[in-house]
C-alpha positions as CSV (number, residue, x, y, z in Angstrom):
1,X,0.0,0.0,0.0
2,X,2.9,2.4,-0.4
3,X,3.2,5.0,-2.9
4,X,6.2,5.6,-5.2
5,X,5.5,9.1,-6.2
6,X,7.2,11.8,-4.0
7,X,5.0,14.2,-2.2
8,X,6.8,17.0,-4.5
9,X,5.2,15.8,-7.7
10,X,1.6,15.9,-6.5
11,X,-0.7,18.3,-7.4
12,X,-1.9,20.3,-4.5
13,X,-5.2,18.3,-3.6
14,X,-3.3,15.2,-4.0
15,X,-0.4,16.4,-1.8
16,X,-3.1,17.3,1.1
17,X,-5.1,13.9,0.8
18,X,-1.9,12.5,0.6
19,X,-0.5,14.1,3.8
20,X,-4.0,13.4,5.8
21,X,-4.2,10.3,4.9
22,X,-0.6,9.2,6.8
23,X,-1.0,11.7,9.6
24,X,-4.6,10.1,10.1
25,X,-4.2,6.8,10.2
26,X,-1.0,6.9,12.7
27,X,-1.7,9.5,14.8
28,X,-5.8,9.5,14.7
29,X,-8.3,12.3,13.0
30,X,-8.8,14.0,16.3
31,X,-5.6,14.3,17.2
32,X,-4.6,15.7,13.4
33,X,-5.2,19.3,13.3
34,X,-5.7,21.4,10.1
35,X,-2.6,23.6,10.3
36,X,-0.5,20.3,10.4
37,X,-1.8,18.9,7.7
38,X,-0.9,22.0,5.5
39,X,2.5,22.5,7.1
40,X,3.6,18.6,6.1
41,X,1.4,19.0,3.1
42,X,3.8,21.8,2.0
43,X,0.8,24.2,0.7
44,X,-0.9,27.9,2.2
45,X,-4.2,27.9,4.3
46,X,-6.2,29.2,0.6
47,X,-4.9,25.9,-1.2
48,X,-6.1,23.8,1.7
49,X,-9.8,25.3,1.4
50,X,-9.8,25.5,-2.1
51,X,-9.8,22.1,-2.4
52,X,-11.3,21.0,1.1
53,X,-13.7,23.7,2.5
54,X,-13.6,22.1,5.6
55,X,-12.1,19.2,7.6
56,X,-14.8,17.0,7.7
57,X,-14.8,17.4,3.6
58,X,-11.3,15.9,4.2
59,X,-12.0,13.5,6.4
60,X,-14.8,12.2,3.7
61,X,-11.9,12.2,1.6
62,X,-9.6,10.5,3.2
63,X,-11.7,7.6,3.8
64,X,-12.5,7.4,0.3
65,X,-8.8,7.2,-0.3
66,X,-8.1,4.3,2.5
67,X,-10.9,2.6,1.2
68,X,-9.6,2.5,-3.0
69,X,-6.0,2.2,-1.2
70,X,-7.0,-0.7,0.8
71,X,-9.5,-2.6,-1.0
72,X,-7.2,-2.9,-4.3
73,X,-4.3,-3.7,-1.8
74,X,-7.0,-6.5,-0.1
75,X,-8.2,-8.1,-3.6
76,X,-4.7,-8.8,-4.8
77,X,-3.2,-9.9,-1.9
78,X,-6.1,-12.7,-1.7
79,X,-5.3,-13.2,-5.4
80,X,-1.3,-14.0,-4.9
81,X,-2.7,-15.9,-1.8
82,X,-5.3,-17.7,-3.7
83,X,-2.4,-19.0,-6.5
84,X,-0.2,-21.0,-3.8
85,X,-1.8,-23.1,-1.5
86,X,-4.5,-21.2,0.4
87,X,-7.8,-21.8,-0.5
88,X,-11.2,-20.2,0.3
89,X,-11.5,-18.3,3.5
90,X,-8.0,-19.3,4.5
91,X,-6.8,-17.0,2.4
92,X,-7.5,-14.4,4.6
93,X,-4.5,-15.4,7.0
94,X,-1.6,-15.2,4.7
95,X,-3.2,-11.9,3.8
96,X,-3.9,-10.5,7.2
97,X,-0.7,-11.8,8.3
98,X,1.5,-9.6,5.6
99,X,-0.6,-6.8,6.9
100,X,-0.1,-6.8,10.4
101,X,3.3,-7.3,9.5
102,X,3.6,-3.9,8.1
103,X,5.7,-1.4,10.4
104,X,3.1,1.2,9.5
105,X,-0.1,-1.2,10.4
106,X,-2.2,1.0,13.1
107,X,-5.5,-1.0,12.3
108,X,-8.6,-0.8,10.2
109,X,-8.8,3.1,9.5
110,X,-12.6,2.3,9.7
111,X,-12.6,1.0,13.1
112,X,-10.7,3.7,13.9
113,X,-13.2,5.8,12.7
114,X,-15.9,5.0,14.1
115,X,-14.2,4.6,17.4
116,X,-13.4,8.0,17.3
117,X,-17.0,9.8,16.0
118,X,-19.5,7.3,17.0
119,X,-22.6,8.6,15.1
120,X,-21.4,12.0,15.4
121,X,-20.6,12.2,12.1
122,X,-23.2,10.2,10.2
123,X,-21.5,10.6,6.5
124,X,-18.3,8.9,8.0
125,X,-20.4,5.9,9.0
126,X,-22.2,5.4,6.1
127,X,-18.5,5.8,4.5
128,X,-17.2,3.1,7.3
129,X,-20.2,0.7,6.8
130,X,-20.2,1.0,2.9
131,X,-16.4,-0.2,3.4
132,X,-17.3,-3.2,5.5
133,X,-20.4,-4.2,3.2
134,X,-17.2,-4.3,0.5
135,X,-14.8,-6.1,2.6
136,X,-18.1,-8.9,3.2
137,X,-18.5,-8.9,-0.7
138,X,-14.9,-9.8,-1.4
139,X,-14.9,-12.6,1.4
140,X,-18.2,-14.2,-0.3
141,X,-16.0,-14.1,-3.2
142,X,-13.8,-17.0,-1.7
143,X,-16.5,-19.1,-0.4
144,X,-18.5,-21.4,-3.6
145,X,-22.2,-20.4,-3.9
146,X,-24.9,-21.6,-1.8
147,X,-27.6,-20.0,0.6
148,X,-24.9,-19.7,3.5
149,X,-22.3,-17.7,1.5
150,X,-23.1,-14.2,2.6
151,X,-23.9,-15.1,6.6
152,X,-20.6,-17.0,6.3
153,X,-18.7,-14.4,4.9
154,X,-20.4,-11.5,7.5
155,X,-18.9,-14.4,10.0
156,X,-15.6,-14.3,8.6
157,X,-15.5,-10.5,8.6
158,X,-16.5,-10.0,11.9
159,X,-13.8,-12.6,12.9
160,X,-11.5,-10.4,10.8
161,X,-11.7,-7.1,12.6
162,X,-11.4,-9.1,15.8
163,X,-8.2,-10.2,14.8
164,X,-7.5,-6.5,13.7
165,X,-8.0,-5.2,16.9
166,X,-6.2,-7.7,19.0
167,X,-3.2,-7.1,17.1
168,X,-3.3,-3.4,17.2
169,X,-3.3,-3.5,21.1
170,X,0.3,-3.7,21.5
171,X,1.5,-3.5,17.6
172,X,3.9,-6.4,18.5
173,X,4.3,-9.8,16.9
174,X,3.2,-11.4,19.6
175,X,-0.4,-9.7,19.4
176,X,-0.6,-10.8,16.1
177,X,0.3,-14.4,16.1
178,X,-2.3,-14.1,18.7
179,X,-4.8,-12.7,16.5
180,X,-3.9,-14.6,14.0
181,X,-4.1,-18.3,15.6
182,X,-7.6,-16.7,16.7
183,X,-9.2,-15.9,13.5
184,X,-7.2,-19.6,12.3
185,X,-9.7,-21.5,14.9
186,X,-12.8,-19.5,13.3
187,X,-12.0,-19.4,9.8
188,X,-11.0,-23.2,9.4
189,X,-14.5,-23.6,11.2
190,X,-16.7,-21.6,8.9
191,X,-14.6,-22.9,5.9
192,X,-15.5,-26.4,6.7
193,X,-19.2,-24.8,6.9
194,X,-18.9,-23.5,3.6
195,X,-17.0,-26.3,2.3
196,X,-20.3,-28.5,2.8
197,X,-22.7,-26.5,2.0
């Protein structure tokens, strides 16, 4: 999920979603003020609102980004996974594995989210929810048709962003192996499920 264009050779907006997007996602939206945003984003306060009027416009923004950012870094991921020797919802642990093992992992951005507003700030939840209705979609994907598919794939989600969250409690290997060997139990469980349906 990294980029290899340098901040320099973005166009303004891009520079500022950009910028958010990192300073978000490690350090929280609340915590994230405007004026550092434009200082790391290298631009003045009238470029800023030019292209976001407000900071909840880029906070709208932002989780549109993670979301194209993550999901395209999700569906090929389970793709290479899907080519070796993983199979169905087992997938998922290879895949969840290489992402907790990223030093810049801080969680599901949409956890985070939510966690942070609540329902204060019911266009970010419908933006956090739409994700997760996506992340379901893809899972169903791995699972053969039959009348269980989408219940087993909400099952497999939910197990998902457990494991997410136990391994963002202490951002060590050890949480994650944790996590992981969790969601392993579930997963080979609803995959058997799925498997004889």
């Amino acid at each position: 999920m990294a980029s290899t264009t340098t901040l320099v050779d973005k166009p303004p907006r891009e520079r500022i979603l950009s910028t958010a997007h990192d300073l978000f996602y490690r350090d929280g939206i609340r915590a994230t003020g405007i004026d550092k945003v434009i200082a790391e984003a290298g631009v003045s306060k009238v470029t800023f609102y030019r292209c976001f009027p407000s900071k909840n416009a880029l906070i709208l923004a932002f989780l549109d980004y993670r979301h194209a950012l993550w999901i395209g870094w999700f569906e090929d991921a389970l793709r290479r996974q899907s080519d070796r020797k993983a199979k169905g919802l087992m997938c998922l642990l290879p895949v969840l594995e290489e992402w907790f093992g990223n030093p810049l992992f801080r969680g599901c951005a949409f956890i985070n989210t939510v966690a942070e507003f609540g329902d204060s700030f019911p266009e970010a939840l419908a933006a956090c929810r739409s994700h997760k209705q996506d992340m379901v979609g893809i899972i169903a994907g791995l699972l053969p048709a039959g009348e269980l598919r989408f219940s087993l794939a909400s099952a497999a989600a939910v197990a998902v962003d457990g494991a997410i969250v136990v391994a963002q409690f202490e951002l060590q290997t050890s949480s994650a192996k944790t996590a992981l060997a969790g969601l392993e139990l579930i997963l080979s469980g609803l995959h058997k499920i799925g498997s004889a349906g």
